[in-house]
C-alpha positions as CSV (number, residue, x, y, z in Angstrom):
1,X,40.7,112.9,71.9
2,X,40.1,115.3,69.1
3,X,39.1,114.3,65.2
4,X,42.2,116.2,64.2
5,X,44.2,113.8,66.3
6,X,42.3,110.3,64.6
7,X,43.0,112.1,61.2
8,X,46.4,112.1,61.7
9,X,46.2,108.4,62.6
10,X,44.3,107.5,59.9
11,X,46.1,109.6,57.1
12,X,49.4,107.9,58.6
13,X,47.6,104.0,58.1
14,X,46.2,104.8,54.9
15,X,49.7,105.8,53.7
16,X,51.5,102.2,55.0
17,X,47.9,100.6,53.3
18,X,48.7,102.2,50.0
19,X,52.3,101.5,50.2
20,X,52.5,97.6,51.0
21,X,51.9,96.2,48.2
22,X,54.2,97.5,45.5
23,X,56.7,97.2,48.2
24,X,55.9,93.5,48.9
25,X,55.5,92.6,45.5
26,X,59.0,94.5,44.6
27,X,60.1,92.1,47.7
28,X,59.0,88.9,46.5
29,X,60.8,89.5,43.5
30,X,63.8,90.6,45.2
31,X,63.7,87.8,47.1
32,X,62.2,85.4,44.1
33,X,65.7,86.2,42.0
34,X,63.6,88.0,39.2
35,X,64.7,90.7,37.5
36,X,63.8,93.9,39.5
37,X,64.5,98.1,38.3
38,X,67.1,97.7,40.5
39,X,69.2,95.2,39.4
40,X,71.3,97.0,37.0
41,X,73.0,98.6,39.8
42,X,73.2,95.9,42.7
43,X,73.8,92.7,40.7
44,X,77.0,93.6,39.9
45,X,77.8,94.8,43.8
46,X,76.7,91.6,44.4
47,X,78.7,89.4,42.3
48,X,81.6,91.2,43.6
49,X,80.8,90.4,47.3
50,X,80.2,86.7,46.6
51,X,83.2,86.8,44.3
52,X,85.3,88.4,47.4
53,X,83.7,86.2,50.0
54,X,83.9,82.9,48.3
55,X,79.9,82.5,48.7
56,X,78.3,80.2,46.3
57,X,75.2,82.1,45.3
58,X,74.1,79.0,43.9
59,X,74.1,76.6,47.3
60,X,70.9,75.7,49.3
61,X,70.9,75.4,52.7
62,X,68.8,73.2,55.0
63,X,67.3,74.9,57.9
64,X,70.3,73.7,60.6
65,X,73.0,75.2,58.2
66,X,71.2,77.7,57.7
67,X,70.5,78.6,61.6
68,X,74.0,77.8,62.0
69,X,75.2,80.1,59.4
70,X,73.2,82.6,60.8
71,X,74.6,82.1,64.2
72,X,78.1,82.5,63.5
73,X,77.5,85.2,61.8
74,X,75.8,86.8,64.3
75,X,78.4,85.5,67.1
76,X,81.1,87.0,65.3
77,X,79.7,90.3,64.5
78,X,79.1,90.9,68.1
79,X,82.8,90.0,69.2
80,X,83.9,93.0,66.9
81,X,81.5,95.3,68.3
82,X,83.0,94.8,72.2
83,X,86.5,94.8,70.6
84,X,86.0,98.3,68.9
85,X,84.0,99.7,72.3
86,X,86.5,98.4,74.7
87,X,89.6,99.9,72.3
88,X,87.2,103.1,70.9
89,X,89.8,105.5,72.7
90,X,92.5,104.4,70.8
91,X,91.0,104.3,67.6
92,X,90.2,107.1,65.4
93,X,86.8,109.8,65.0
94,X,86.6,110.2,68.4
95,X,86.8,113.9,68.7
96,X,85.3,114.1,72.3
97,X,88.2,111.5,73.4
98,X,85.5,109.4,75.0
99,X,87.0,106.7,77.2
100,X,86.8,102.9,76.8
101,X,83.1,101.6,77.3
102,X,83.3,99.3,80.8
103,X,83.3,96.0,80.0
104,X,79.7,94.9,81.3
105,X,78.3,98.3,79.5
106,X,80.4,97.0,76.4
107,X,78.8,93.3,76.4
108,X,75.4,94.6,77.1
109,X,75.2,96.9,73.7
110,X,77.1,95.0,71.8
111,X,74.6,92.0,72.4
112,X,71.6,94.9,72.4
113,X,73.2,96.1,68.7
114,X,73.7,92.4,67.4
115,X,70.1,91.4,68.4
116,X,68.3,94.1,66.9
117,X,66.9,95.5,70.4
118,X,68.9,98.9,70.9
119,X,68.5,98.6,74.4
120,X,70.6,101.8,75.6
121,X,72.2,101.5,79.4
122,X,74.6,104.7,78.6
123,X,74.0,107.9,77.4
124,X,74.8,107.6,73.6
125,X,76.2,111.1,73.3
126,X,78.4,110.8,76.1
127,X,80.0,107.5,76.0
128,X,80.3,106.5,72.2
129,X,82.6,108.1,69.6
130,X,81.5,108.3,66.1
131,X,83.4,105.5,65.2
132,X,81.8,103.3,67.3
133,X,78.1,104.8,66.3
134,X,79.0,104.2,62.7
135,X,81.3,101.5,62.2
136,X,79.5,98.8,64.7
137,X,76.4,100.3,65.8
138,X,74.7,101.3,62.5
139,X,76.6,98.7,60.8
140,X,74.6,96.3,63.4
141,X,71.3,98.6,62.4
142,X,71.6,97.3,58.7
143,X,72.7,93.7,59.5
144,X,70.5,92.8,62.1
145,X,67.4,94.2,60.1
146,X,68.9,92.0,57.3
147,X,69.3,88.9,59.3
148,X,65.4,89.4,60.6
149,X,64.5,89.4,56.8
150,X,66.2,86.8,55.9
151,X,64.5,84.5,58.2
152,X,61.1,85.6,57.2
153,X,61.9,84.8,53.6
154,X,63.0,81.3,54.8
155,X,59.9,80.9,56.5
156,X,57.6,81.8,53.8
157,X,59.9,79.9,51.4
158,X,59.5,76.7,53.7
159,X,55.7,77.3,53.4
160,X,55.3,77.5,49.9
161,X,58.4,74.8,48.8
162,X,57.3,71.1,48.4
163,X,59.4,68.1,49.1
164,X,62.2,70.3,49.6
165,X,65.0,70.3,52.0
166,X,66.6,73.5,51.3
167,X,65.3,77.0,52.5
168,X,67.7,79.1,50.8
169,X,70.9,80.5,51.1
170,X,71.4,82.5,54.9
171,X,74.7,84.8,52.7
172,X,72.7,85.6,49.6
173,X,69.2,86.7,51.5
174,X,71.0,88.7,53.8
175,X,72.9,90.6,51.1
176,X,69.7,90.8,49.2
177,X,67.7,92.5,52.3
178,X,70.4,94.9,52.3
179,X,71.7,96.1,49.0
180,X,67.7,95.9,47.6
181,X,65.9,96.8,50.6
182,X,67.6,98.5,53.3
183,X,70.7,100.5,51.7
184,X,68.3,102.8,49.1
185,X,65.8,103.0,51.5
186,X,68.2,104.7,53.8
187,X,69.9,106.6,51.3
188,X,66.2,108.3,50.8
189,X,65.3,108.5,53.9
190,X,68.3,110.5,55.8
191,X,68.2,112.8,52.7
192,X,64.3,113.5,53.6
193,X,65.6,114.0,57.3
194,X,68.3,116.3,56.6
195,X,66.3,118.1,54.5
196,X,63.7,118.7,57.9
197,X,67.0,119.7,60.1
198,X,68.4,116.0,61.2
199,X,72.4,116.8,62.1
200,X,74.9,114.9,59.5
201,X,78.2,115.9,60.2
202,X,81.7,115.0,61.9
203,X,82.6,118.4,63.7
204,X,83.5,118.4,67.8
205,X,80.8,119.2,69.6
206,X,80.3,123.2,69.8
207,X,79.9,124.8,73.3
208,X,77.7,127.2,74.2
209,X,77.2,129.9,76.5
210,X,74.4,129.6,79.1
211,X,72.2,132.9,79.4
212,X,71.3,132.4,83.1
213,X,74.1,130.3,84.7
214,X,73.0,127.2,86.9
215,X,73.8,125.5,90.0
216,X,74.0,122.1,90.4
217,X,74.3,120.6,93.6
218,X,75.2,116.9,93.6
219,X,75.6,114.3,96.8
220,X,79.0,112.4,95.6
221,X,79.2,108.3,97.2
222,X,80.9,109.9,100.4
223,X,77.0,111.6,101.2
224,X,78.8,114.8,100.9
225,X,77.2,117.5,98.7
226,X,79.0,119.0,96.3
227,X,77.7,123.0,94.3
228,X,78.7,123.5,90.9
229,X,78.1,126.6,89.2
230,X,77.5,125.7,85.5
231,X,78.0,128.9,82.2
232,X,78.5,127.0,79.4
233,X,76.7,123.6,77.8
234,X,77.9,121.5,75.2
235,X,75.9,120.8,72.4
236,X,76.2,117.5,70.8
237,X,75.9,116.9,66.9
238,X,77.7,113.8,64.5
239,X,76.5,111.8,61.7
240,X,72.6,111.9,63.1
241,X,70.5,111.7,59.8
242,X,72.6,108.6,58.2
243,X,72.3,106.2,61.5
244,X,68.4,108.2,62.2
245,X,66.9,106.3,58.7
246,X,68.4,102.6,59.5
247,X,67.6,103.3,63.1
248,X,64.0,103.1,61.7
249,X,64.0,101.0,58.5
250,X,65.3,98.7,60.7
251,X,63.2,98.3,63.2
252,X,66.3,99.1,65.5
253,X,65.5,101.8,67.9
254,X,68.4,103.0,69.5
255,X,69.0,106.7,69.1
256,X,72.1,108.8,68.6
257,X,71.2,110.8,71.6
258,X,69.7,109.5,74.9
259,X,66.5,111.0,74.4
260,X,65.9,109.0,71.1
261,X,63.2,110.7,68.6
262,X,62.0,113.1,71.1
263,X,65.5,115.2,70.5
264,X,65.2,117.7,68.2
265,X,68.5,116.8,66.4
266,X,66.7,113.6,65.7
267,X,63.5,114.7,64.7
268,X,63.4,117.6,64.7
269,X,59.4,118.1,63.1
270,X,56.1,116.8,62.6
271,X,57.0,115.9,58.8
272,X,60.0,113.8,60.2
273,X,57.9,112.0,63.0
274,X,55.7,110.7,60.2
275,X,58.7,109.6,58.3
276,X,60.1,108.0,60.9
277,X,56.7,106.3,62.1
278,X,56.4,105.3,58.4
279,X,59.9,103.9,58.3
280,X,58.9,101.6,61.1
281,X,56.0,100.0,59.8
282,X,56.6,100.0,55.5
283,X,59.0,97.3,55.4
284,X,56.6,94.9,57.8
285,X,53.4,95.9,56.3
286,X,55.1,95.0,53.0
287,X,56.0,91.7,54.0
288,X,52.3,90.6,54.4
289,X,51.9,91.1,50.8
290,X,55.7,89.3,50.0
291,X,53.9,85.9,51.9
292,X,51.0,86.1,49.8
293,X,52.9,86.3,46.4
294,X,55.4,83.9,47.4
295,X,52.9,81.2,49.0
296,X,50.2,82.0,45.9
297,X,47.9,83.2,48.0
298,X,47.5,86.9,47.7
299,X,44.1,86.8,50.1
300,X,46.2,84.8,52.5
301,X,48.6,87.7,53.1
302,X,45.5,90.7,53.3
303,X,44.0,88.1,55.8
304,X,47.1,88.1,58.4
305,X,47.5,92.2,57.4
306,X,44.2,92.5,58.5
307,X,44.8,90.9,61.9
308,X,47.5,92.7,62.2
309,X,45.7,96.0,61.8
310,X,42.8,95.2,64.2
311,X,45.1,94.6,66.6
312,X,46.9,98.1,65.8
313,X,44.0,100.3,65.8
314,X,42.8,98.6,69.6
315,X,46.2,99.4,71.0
316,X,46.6,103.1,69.7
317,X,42.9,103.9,70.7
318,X,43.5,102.7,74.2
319,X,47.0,104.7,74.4
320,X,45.0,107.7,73.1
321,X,42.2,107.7,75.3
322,X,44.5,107.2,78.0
323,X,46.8,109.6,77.3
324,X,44.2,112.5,76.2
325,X,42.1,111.9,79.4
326,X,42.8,114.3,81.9
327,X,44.9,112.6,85.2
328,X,42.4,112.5,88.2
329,X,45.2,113.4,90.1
330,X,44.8,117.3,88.9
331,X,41.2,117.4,87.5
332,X,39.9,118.0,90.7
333,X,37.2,120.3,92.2
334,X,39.6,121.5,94.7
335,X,43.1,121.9,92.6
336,X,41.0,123.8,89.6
337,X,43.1,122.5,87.0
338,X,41.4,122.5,83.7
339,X,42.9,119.9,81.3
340,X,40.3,119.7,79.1
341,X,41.1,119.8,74.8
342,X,40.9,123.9,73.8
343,X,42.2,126.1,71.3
344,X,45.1,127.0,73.2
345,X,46.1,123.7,74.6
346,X,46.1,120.4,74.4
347,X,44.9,118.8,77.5
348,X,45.4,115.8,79.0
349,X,48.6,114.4,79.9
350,X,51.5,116.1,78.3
351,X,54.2,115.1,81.1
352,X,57.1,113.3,78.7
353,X,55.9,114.4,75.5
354,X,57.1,117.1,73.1
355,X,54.7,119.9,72.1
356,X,55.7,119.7,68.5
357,X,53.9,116.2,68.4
358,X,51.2,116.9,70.6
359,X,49.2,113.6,72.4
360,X,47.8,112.1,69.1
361,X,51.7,111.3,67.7
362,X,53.3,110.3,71.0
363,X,50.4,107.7,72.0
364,X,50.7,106.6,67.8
365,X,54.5,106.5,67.9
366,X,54.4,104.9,71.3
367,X,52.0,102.2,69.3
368,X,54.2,101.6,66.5
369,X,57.7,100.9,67.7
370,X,56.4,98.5,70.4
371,X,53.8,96.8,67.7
372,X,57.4,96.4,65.8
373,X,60.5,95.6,67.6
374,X,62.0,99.3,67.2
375,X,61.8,101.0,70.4
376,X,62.8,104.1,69.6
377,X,60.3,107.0,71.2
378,X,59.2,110.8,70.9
379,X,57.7,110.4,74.2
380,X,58.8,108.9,77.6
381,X,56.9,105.6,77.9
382,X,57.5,106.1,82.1
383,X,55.9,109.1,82.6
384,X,52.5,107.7,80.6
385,X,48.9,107.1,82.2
386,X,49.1,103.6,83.3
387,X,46.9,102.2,80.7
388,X,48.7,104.4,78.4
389,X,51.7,102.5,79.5
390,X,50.0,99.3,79.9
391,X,50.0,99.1,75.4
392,X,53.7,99.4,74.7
393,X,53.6,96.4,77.4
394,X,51.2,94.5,75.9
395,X,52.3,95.0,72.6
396,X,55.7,93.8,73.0
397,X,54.4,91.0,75.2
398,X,52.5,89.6,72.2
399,X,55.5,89.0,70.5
400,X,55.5,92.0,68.5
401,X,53.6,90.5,65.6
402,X,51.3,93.3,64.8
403,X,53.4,94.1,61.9
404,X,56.9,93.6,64.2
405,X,59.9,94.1,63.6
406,X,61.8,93.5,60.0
407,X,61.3,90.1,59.8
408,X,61.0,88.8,63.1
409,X,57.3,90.4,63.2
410,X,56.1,88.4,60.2
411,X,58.0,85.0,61.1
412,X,56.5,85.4,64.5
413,X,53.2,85.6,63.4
414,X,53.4,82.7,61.2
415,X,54.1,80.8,64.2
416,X,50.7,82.3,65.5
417,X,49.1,81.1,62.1
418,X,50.1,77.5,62.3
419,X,48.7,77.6,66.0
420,X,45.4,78.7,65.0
421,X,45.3,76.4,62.2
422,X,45.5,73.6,64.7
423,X,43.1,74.8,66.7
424,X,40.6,75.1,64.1
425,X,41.6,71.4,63.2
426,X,40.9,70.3,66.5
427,X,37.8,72.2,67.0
428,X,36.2,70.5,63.9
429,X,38.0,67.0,64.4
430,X,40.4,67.1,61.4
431,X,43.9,66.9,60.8
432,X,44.7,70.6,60.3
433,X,46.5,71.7,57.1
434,X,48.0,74.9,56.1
435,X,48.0,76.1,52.6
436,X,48.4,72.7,51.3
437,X,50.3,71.4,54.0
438,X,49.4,69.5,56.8
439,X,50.6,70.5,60.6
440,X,51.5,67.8,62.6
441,X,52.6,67.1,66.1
442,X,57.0,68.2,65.3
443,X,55.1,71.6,64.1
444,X,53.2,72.5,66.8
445,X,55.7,71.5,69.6
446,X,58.0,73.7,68.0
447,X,55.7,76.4,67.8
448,X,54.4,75.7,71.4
449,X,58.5,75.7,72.6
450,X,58.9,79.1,70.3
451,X,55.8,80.9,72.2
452,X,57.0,79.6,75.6
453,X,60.1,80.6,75.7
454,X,59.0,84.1,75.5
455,X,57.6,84.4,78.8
456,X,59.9,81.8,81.0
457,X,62.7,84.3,79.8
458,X,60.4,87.6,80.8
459,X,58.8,86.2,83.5
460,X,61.9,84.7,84.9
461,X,64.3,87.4,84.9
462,X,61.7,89.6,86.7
463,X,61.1,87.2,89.7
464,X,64.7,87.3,90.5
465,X,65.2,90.9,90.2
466,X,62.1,91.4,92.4
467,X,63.8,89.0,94.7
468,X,67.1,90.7,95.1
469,X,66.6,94.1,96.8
470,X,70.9,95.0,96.5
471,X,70.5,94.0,92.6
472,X,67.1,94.0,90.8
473,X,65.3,96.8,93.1
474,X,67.9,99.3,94.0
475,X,68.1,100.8,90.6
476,X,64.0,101.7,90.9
477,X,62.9,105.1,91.2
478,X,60.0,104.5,91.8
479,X,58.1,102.3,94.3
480,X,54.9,100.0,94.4
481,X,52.7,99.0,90.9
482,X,55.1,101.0,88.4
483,X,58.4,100.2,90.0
484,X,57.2,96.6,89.1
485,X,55.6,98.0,85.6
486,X,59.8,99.5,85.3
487,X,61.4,96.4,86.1
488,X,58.8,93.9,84.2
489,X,58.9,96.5,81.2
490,X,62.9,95.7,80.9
491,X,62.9,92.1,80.6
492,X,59.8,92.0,78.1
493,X,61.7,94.9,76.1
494,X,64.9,93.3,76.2
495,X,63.5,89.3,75.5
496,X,61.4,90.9,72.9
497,X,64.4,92.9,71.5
498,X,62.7,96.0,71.1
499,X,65.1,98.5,73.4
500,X,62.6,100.7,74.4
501,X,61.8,101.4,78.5
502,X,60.4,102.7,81.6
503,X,63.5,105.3,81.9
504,X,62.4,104.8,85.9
505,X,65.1,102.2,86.1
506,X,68.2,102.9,86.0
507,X,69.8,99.9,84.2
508,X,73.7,100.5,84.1
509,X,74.5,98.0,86.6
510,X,76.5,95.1,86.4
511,X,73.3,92.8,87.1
512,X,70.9,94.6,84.7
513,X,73.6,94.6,82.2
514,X,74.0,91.1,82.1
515,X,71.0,89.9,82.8
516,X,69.2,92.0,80.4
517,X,71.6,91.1,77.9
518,X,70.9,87.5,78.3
519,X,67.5,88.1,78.6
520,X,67.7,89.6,74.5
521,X,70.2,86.6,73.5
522,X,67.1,84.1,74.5
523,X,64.6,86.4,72.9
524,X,66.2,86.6,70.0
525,X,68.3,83.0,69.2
526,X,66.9,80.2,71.0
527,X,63.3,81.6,69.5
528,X,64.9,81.7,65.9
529,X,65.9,77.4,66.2
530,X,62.1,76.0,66.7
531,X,60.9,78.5,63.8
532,X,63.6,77.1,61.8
533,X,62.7,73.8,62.6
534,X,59.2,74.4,61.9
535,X,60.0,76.5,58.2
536,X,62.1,72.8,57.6
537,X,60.0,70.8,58.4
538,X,57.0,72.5,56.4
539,X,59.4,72.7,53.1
540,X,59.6,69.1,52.7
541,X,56.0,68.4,52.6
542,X,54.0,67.0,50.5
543,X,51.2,69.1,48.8
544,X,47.6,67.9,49.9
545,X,44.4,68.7,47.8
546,X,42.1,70.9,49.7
547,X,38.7,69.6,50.7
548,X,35.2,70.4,52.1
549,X,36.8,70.5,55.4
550,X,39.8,72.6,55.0
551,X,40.0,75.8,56.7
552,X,40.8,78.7,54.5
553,X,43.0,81.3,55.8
554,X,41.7,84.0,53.4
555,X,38.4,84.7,55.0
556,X,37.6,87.5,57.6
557,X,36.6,84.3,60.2
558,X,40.2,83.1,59.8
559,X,41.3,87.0,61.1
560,X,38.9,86.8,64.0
561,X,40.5,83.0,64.8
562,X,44.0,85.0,64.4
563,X,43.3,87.6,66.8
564,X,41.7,85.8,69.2
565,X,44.7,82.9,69.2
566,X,47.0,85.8,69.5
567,X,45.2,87.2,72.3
568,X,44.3,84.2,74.4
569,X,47.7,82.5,73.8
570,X,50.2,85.8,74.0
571,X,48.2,88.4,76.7
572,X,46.8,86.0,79.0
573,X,50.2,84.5,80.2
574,X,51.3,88.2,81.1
575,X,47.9,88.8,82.8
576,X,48.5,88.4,86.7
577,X,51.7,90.1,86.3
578,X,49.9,93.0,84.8
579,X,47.3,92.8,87.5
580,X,50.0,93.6,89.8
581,X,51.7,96.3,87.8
582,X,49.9,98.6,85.2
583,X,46.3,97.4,86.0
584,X,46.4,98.2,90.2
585,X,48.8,101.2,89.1
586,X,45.6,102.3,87.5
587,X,42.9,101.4,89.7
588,X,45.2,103.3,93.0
589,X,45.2,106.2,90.9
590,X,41.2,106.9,90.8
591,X,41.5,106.8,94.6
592,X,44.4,109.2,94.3
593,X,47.3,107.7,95.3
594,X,50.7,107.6,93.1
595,X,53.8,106.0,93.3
């Protein structure tokens, strides 16, 4: 680790610091109906939609119409998106004349689009036309961030309403999130890309002649080998920039091209990693401060950012040191490989990672889009130190609440909050209360059902993949600790719908297609129904006066309670299965054996 690597990760925090709160507050009122700067030019957009759509801006919902709402929404969203893959070569901008996506391929993305995870079995730049990156895919990007936003508002709304039985409107929050919030800032942020070299354009792909030719020798599924002498490559380009910026507002993750971020069409400098890395973490960050002004309690919402932080910095130190730490596999007396920080290189492990971003920005990027639900990467998360690996695991297996995804980090770790709350009642014999409001038995076996589900679904999945040696281990390259860190890391990515992977497996199978896309369908639905339940049953409430009992959830003790909840509750499920994969991966590797 160098200082000018922690400088980088400290001048990227203390941008997201001073950037939270005018965004939260410009949220709240967003979200608040007051009159915000940009209302001259989106109310009347608005209008227009509700006027079109027949939507009563004016109707409340209760928290089952508004689930439902949300659900059909959702349900009929993804239908189009499998319609337009399955018919993409008969429809238009499809220059390439890609073929129809298979129909297991097509239900898996179109469920990975609709759920916010990105989770990418094909090669984007290969298999999709522009029509279908553009018209479902980043129209997914926006309305899936949207939909995650809109539920966080109806949390926080059932938190700070009394007596109520309404949490909103599902129609008028969505369009909110994404004429005020995500449309402008992705307007902004593709021109900033373009402007570092991100492609934004329409035109076939060009081809290009190869210097040296190549031969590729390949064994076909009759075992018989098969030489190809290759002059020319094709280099792929499209609308880039424009899908790029809601790929990361977002929290989306999944790339244009199949190597994500790391492609130079995608981010193509050190400038445009920090904007993407800030897109990922603003709108999240912001959200802290939207629950403090919307619950009136501004130290409330600093107290859960905090939490959040702590829990940031701990991951991206260990995914540093890890990763800056030379592999014990080469720094040996008798191989003479020097790996050590100098002048003119950077040391440690550089296998997967770009030069232009160097260790300090993969293990950081790696960090952010797995402590929100993005998954997109500059680096390859497979080809990490184990313990550099073992964060992005970890982080997603905590529900990805440290910061999260848009939305579904900040709703998620108000499920943490109401836990910790109870415990703290319990531990000083009272019933515990929450900002006024006091958590009962419904509340916490809805938030006990919301964090179990999480790892039945991961957990699940894994055990029967590990059990079926035609299905679940075939598609392993590798073998031993991180061929189960590859197959675990697919069901926690894809229940925790962040898209991201352990490129060891190869996934485009008719098992992994399903079951993954199951696997994201529970992760992200039948989680959203007990959080409902819970924002519902919090809104109609009565208000009680605090006392010299209450626990405040301002204080730093209430962040150490948070973290250490969050911890206990979230890691220690995942721990044996960790033993087994990242952990023993790890300890095998001081002895010097790999897999």
């Amino acid at each position: 680790m160098t200082a000018n690597g922690w400088l980088q990760i400290f001048f990227f925090f203390a941008i997201v610091l001073v950037c939270a709160k005018p965004l939260g507050v410009y949220m709240a009122r967003v979200f608040g109906r007051e009159r915000t700067f940009a209302d001259p030019i989106f109310r009347p957009i608005e209008r227009l939609i509700y006027r079109l759509t027949g939507v009563d801006e004016t109707h409340e919902m209760g928290w089952k119409e508004y689930g439902i709402v949300m659900l059909l929404f959702s349900l009929v969203t993804l239908l189009v998106t499998y319609a337009v893959e399955r018919l993409q070569h008969m429809l238009p901008l499809n220059p390439q004349h890609f073929s129809a996506v298979a129909p297991d391929l097509a239900f898996n993305t179109a469920v990975s689009f609709t759920t916010n995870t990105n989770w990418q079995s094909y090669v984007p730049e290969v298999t999709m036309s522009y029509l279908t990156q553009m018209a479902t895919l980043a129209y997914h990007n926006f309305f899936s961030g949207a939909v995650g936003i809109a539920l966080a508002i109806a949390f926080i709304r059932g938190i700070s309403r009394r007596e109520s039985k309404s949490l909103g409107n599902f129609w008028v929050d969505m369009t909110r999130a994404s004429l005020w919030v995500l449309l402008p800032a992705s307007f902004i942020l593709a021109i900033l890309l373009v402007s570092q070299g991100v492609v934004q354009n329409f035109r076939p792909y060009d081809q290009a002649k190869l210097v040296q030719t190549q031969t590729v020798t390949a064994t076909g599924t009759d075992g018989k080998p098969t030489t190809t002498t290759v002059t020319t490559q094709n280099i792929a380009q499209g609308p880039v920039a424009s899908q790029e910026a809601i790929k990361m507002l977002g929290t989306n993750g999944g790339g244009f091209f199949n190597t994500n971020s790391a492609h130079p069409f995608e981010n193509p400098t050190p400038f445009s990693n920090l904007l993407e890395m800030l897109a990922i973490f603003l709108i999240p960050a912001g959200l802290t401060v939207t629950l403090g002004r919307m619950v009136r309690s501004p130290a409330h919402g600093w107290a859960v950012f905090a939490a959040m932080s702590v829990l940031f910095f701990a991951g991206v130190a260990v995914a540093y040191h890890a990763e800056a730490a030379p592999n014990p596999l080469l720094h040996t007396a008798t191989m003479h490989i020097d790996q050590h920080t100098t002048a003119m290189q950077p040391g440690g492990n550089m296998e997967g990672k770009e030069v232009r971003f160097g260790i300090a920005n993969s293990a950081l990027f790696a960090t952010v889009t797995t402590d929100a639900s993005c998954g997109a990467v500059n680096a390859m998360h497979d080809s990490f130190m184990p313990l550099g690996g073992l964060v992005p695991l970890v982080n997603i297996m905590l529900g990805e609440i440290i910061f999260g995804g848009v939305g579904s980090g900040m709703y998620g770790m108000l499920i943490f909050v109401i836990l910790a709350v109870f415990i703290a009642g319990l531990m000083v014999g009272r019933t515990p209360e929450y900002l006024g409001k006091k958590i009962e038995s419904f509340d916490v076996k809805m938030a006990m059902l919301y964090v179990l589900i999480f790892p039945l679904s991961i957990l699940g999945f894994t055990a029967v993949a590990l059990m079926m040696p035609n299905l679940g281990l075939s598609a392993l390259a590798n073998t031993g600790p991180h061929g189960l860190s590859e197959i675990l890391y697919a069901y926690t990515s894809a229940t925790g719908n962040n898209g991201s992977a352990f490129a060891g497996l190869s996934a485009n199978t008719h098992w992994y297609n399903f079951s993954l896309g199951m696997a994201m369908l529970i992760g992200r639905f039948l989680m959203i129904v007990p959080m409902l339940a819970v924002a519902g049953n919090l809104a109609k409430k009565k208000l009680v006066p605090p006392s010299a009992g209450t626990f405040p959830v301002h204080t730093p003790l209430f962040t150490v309670l948070l973290v250490g909840v969050i911890l206990i509750v979230g890691a220690l499920t995942f721990f044996p299965a960790l033993s087994l994969g990242p952990l023993l991966e790890h300890l095998l590797l001081q002895v010097g054996k790999t897999f």
